[in-house]
C-alpha positions as CSV (number, residue, x, y, z in Angstrom):
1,X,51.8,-19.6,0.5
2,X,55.1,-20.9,-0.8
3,X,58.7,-20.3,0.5
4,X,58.6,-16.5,-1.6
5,X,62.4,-14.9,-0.9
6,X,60.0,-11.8,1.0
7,X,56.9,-13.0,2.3
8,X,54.4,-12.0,5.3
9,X,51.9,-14.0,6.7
10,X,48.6,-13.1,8.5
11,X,49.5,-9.6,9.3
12,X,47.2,-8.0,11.5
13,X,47.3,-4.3,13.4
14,X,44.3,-2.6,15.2
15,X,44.6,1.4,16.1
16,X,42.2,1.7,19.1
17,X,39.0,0.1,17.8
18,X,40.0,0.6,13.7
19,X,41.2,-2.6,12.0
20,X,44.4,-1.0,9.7
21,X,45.4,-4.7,8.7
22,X,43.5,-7.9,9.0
23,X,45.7,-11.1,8.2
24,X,47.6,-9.5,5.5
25,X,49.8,-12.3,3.7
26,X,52.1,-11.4,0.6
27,X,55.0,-13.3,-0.9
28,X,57.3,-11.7,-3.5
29,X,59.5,-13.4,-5.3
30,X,63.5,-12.4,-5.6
31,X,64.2,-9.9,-8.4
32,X,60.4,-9.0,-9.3
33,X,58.0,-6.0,-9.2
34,X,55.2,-6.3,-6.5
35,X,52.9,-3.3,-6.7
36,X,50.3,-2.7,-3.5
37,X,47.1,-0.9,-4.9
38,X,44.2,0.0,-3.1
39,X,41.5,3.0,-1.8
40,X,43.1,5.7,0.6
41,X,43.0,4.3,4.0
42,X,43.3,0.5,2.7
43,X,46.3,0.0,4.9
44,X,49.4,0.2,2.3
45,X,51.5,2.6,3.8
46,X,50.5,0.7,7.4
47,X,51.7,-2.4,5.6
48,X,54.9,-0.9,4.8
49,X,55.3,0.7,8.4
50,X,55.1,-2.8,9.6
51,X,57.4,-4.0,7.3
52,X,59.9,-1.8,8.3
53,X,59.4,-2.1,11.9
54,X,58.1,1.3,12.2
55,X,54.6,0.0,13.3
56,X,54.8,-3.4,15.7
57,X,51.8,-6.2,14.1
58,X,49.7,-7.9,16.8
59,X,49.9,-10.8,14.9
60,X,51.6,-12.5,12.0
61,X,55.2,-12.8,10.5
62,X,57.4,-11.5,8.4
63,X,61.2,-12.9,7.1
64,X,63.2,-12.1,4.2
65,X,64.9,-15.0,2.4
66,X,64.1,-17.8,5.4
67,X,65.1,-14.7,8.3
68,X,62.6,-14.0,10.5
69,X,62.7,-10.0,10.8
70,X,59.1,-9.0,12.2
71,X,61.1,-8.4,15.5
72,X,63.5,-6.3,14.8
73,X,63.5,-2.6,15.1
74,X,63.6,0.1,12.1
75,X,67.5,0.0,11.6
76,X,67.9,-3.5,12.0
77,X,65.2,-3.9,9.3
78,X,67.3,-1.9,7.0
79,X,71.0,-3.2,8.1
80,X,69.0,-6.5,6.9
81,X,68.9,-4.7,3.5
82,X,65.3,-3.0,3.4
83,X,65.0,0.4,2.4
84,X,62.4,2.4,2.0
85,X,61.4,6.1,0.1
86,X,58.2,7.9,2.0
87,X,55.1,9.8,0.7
88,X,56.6,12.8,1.3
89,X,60.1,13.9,0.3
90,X,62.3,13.4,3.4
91,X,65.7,15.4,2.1
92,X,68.0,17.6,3.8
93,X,67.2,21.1,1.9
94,X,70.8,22.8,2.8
95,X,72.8,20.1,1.9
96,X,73.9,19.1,-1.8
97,X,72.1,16.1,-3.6
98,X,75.6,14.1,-3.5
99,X,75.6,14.7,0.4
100,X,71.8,13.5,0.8
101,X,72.9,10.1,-1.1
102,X,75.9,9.9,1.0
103,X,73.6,9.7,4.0
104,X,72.4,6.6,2.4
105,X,75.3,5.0,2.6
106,X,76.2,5.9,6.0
107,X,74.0,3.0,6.9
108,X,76.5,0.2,6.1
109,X,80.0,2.1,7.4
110,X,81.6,0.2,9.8
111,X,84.1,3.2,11.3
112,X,83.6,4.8,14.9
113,X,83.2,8.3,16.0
114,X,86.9,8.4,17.0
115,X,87.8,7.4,13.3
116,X,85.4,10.4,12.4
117,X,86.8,12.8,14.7
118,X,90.3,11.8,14.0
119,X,89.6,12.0,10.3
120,X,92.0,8.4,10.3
121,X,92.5,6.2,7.5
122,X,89.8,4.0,7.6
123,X,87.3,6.9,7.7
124,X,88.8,8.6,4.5
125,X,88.9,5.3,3.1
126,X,85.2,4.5,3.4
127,X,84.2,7.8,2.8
128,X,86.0,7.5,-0.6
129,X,84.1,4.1,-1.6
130,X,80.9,5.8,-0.6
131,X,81.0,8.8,-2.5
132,X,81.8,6.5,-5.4
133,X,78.6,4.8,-4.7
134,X,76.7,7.9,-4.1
135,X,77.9,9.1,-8.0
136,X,77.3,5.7,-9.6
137,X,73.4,5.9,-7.4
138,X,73.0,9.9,-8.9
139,X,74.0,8.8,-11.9
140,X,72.1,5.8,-12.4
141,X,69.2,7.9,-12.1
142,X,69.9,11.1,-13.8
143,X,71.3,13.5,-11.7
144,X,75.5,13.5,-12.2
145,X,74.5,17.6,-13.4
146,X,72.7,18.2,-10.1
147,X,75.0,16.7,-7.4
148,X,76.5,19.9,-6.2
149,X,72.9,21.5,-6.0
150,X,71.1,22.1,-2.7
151,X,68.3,19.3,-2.2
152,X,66.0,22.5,-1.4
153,X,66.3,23.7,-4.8
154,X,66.2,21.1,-7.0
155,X,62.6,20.2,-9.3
156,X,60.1,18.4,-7.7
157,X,60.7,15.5,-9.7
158,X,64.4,15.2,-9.5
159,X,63.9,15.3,-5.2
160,X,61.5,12.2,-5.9
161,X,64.6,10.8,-7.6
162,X,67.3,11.6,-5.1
163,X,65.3,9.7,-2.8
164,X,65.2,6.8,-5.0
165,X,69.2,7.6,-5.4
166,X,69.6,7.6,-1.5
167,X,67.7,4.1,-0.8
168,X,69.9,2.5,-3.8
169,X,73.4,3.7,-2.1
170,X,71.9,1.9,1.2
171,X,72.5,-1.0,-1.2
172,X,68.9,-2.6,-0.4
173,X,67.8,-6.5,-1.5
174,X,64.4,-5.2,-1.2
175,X,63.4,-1.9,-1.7
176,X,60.1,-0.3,-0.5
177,X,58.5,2.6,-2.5
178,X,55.8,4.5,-1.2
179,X,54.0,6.4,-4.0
180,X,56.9,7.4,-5.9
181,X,54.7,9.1,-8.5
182,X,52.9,11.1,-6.4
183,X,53.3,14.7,-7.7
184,X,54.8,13.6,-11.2
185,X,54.2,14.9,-14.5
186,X,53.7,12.5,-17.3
187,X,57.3,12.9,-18.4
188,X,58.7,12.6,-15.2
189,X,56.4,9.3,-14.7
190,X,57.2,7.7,-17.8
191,X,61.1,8.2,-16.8
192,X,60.0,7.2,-12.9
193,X,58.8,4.0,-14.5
194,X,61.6,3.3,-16.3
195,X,64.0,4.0,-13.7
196,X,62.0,1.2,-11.4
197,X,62.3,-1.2,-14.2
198,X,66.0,-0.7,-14.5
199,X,66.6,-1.5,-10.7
200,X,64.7,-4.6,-10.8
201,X,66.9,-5.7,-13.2
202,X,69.7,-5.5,-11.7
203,X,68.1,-7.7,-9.0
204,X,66.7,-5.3,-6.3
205,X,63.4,-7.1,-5.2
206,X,60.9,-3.8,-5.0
207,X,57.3,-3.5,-3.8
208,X,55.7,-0.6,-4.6
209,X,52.6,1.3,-3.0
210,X,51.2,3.5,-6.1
211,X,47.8,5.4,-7.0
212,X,49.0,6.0,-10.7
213,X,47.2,2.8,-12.4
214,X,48.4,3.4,-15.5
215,X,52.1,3.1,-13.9
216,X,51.2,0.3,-12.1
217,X,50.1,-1.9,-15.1
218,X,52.7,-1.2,-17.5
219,X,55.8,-2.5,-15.3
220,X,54.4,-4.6,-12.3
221,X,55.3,-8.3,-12.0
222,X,52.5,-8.6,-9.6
223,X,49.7,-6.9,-8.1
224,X,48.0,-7.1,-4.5
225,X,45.0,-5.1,-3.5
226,X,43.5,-4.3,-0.1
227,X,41.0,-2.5,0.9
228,X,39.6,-1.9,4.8
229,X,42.8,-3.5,5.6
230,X,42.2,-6.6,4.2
231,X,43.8,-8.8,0.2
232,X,41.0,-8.9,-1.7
233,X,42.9,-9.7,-4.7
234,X,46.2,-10.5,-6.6
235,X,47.8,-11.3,-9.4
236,X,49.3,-10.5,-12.4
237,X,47.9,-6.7,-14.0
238,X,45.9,-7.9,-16.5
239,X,44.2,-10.6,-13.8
240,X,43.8,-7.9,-11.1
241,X,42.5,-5.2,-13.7
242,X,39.6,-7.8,-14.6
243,X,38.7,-8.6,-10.9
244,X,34.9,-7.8,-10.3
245,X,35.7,-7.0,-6.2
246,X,39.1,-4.9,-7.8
247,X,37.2,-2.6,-10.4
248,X,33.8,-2.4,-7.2
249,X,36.4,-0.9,-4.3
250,X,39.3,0.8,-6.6
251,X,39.6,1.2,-10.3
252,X,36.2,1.9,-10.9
253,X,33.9,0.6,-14.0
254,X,35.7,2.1,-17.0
């Protein structure tokens, strides 16, 4: 496998006697749409947990642009600019939707708890850039109207794109999406999609674990598949659509 800007190498990770990954190898290339299909219980969300140093792999490697970062813990992972969204919506209910991006942001301040306490300079000066950031992210997906609204009591749909809104202001290289459709109406898909297709182009490397296949093939760059824990295909959608072992363990025969 070449020198891809993200790539991982013979990932493996065992829970007790169950295989979750067996010598998983990827490689995305910089600026591009990798989406990671695959049955329920293939491994994709262990993938990303690995990834993201919430897991730690037996065996294997991981680096992002030549840096080795398979060692390093969860916010380490991130301060080396990957982000990730969950399954399920991980918001703060009480606090506005501007306030929940702002969090994402908080990753990359550089001022103390002093300067916080003391309210000095350099806090309100960071805390100025970062709101800016966290209304350019809100309104880069849709939500400028919404910012003053509790998290809690905003749509379904427009949570799923606050998270989205949150990773961006953590100003990711590579941003990881796990199921982002999940729960979506068409509408609110077809705008998802577009949305995804927007950040890639403004260079954000994403991967992508999805279940909605008709997603997945109109805006992925590339495709891998597991199942049991294990690539059994990749490639571009068409070629992954029109894999025998693919359309056997996941899309089925129509």
């Amino acid at each position: 496998m070449g020198e891809a800007f993200f790539r991982g190498e013979g990932i493996t990770l065992h829970f007790g006697g169950v295989t979750a990954l067996q010598d998983v190898s990827f490689a995305v290339e910089r600026g591009s749409l990798q989406t990671v299909i695959g049955p329920n219980g293939a491994g994709k969300t262990s993938l990303f947990n690995v990834v993201t140093g919430l897991y730690r792999m037996e065996a294997g490697d991981i680096r992002l642009d030549g840096r080795r970062i398979s060692h390093l813990p969860p916010h380490r992972v991130a301060r080396a600019g990957i982000v990730r969204t969950f399954q399920n919506l991980e918001l703060f209910g009480n606090m506005t939707a501007l306030e929940n991006a702002l969090t994402g942001g908080h990753l990359l301040s550089k001022y103390g708890p002093l300067d916080w306490c003391l309210r000095s300079r350099r806090f309100r000066r960071e805390e100025a850039i970062l709101r800016d950031k966290a209304e350019a992210a809100l309104a880069f997906v849709g939500l400028s109207a919404q910012q003053d609204l509790p998290a809690g009591n905003l749509p379904f749909g427009s949570a799923r794109l606050l998270e989205i809104a949150r990773a961006l202001c953590a100003e990711p290289t590579v941003l990881l999406l796990d199921e982002p459709a999940a729960g979506l109406n068409l509408r609110e898909t077809a705008v998802l999609g577009d949305i995804i297709r927007r950040i890639v182009d403004r260079g954000i490397t994403v991967v992508m674990v999805e279940h909605d296949m008709d997603l997945v093939m109109r805006i992925s760059d590339h495709v891998l598949v597991l199942n049991y824990g294990e690539v059994i295909a990749e490639g571009t959608p068409a070629e992954v659509q029109q894999n025998p072992a693919v359309i056997a363990a996941y899309l089925g025969e129509d």
